[in-house]
N, C-alpha and C positions, 0 to 999 in steps of 0.2 A: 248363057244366062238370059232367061227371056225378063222384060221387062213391060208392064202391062197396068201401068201408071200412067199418068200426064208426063209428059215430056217438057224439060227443064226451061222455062220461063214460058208456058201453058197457056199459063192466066187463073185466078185467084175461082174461077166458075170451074177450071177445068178438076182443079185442084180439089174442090167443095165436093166435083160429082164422081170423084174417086173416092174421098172417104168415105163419100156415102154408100159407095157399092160395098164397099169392106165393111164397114161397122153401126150401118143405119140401124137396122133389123136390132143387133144389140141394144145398141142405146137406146133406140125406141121401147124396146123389153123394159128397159132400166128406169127409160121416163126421165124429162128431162131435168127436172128436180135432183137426183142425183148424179145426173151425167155433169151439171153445174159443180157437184163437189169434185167431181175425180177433175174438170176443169180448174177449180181452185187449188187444187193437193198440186196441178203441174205450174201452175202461177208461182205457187207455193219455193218448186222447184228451183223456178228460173230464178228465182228471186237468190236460195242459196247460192248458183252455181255464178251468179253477175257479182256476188262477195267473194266469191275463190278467183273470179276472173281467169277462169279453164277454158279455151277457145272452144275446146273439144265437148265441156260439157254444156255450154252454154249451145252451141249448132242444135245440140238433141234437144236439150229442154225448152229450146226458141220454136226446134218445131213438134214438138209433143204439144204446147199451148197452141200452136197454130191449127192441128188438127183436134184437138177437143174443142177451141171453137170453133171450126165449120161445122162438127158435129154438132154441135148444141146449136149454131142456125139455122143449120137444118133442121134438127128436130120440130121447132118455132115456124118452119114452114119460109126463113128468110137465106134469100139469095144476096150474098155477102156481096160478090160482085157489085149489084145494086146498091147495098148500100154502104158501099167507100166512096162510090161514083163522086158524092160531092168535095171529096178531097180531091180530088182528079181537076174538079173544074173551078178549086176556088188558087185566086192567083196569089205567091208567096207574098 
C-alpha cells in the first residue's frame, strides 16, 4: 500500500499542503462561502458523536473538522501553521 500523505506527527503546514493537493481545486470551484457550510455540517458532526462518546466516531469527525479547515484557510489564502504559532509561545 503506497502511502503519499504527510507522515504521522508532520506538522500542521505539512498537513494543510496535502489537503490542499487533494481538494483545493474543488473547494476553490465551490468558494469558500460554501466550503464554510459543509465546515459547519462536520462541527455539526463532532458535536453529535462527543454526546454518543464513540472513540471511533469521534477520531473521524475530529478529523473531517480538521481537514475542512485547513481547506477553508487555505482558500482565504492563510497558513494555519502561522497562525497557531502564538499558542506555541504564549506560556501556560
Amino acid at each position: 500500500m503506497t502511502h503519499d500523505g504527510p507522515s504521522p506527527g508532520a506538522g500542521l503546514k505539512a498537513f494543510q499542503q496535502h489537503i490542499e493537493r487533494l481538494y483545493f481545486e474543488k473547494d476553490n470551484a465551490r468558494g469558500w462561502e460554501k466550503t464554510f457550510v459543509w465546515f459547519i455540517e462536520e462541527v455539526g458532526e463532532l458535536a453529535r458523536a462527543l454526546h454518543r462518546d464513540d472513540r471511533e466516531n469521534l477520531e473521524e469527525e475530529f478529523g473531517d473538522v480538521a481537514a475542512w479547515l485547513v481547506s477553508l484557510a487555505s482558500l482565504r489564502g492563510i497558513d494555519l501553521e502561522q497562525a497557531v504559532r502564538k499558542y506555541a509561545e504564549r506560556a501556560p
